[in-house]
N, C-alpha and C positions, 0 to 999 in steps of 0.2 A: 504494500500500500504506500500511494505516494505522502510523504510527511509536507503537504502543503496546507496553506490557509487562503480559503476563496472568499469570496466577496460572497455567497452565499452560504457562508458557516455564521459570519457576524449578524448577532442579532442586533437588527435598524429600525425596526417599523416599535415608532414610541408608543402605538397603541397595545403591543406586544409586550414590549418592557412595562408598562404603566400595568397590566394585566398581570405580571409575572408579580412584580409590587403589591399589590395586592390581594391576590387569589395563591400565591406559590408558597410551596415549604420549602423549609431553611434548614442549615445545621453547618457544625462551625468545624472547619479545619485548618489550622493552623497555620498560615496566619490570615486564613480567608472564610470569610461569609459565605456560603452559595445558596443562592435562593434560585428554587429550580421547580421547573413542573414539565408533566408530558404531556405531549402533542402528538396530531397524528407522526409518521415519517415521511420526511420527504426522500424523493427516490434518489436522490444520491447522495444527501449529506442528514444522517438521524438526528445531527446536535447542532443548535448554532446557541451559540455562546456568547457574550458582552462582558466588558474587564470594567471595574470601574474603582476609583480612587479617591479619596476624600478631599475635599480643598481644604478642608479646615484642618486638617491633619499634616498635608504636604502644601503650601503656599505657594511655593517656587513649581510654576509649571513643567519645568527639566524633571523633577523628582516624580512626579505620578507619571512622568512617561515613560520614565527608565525604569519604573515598576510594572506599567502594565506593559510593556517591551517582554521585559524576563516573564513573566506571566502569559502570555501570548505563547513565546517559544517555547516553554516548557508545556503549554496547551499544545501548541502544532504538531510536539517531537513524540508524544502520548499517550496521541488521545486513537491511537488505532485499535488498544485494546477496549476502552473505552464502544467505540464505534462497530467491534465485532460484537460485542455487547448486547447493543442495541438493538443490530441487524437481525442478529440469529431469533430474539423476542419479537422482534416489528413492534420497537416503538420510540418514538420523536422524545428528541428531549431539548427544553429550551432551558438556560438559567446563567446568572448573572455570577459573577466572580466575584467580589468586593472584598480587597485588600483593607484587612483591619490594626496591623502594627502601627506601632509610632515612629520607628526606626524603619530606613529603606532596607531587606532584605535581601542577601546574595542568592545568588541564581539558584545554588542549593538545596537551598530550605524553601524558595517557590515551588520548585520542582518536588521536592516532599509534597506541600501542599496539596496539590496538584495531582499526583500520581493517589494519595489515598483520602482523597475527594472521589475521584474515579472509583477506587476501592468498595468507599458508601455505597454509589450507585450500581455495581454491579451487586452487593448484598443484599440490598433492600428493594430493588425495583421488582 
């Protein structure tokens, strides 16, 4: 499987997001938020996904991007088990990322994050 990220993984449509806000469940992984719910699949990509970063937390716009940067990669490089996952069930999954540290994190421990966030969702789905 190709480790890319398309413009039809990120989740855009604010009325999407605003629903996920709303209506989604949550649970925390270190050092991220993810508020997530399922949806039908789409035929070629089951998860689309949105990073998001606090202003009030990082002020300096550099810093929320060099978080959701590592955060992204460590989604794109990932998320294939994740995605067989999905497949094999037939079923969509949308949800938000929300980086919750004080301090910017090394690629490392996003990648921790990241990988057993995935972990969740193959347990519990």
């Amino acid at each position: 499987m190709k480790t890319t990220f398309k413009k039809r993984e990120k989740l855009r449509s604010k009325k999407a997001f605003n629903e996920l806000i709303k209506l989604g469940s949550s649970f925390y992984s270190q050092p991220f938020l993810i508020i997530w719910k399922k949806t039908n699949p789409e035929e070629k990509y089951p998860a689309q996904v949105a990073v998001s970063v606090s202003k009030k937390l990082f002020k300096r716009a550099v810093d929320r991007n060099i978080i959701k940067r590592r955060t992204l990669e460590a989604y794109r490089l990932n998320k294939y088990e994740l995605y067989k996952f999905l497949e094999s069930k037939n079923i969509g999954l949308v949800f938000i990322i929300v980086y919750r540290e004080k301090q910017i994190a090394d690629y490392h421990s996003i990648e921790k994050g990241i990988i057993s966030s995935f972990q969740y969702f193959i347990k519990n789905l």
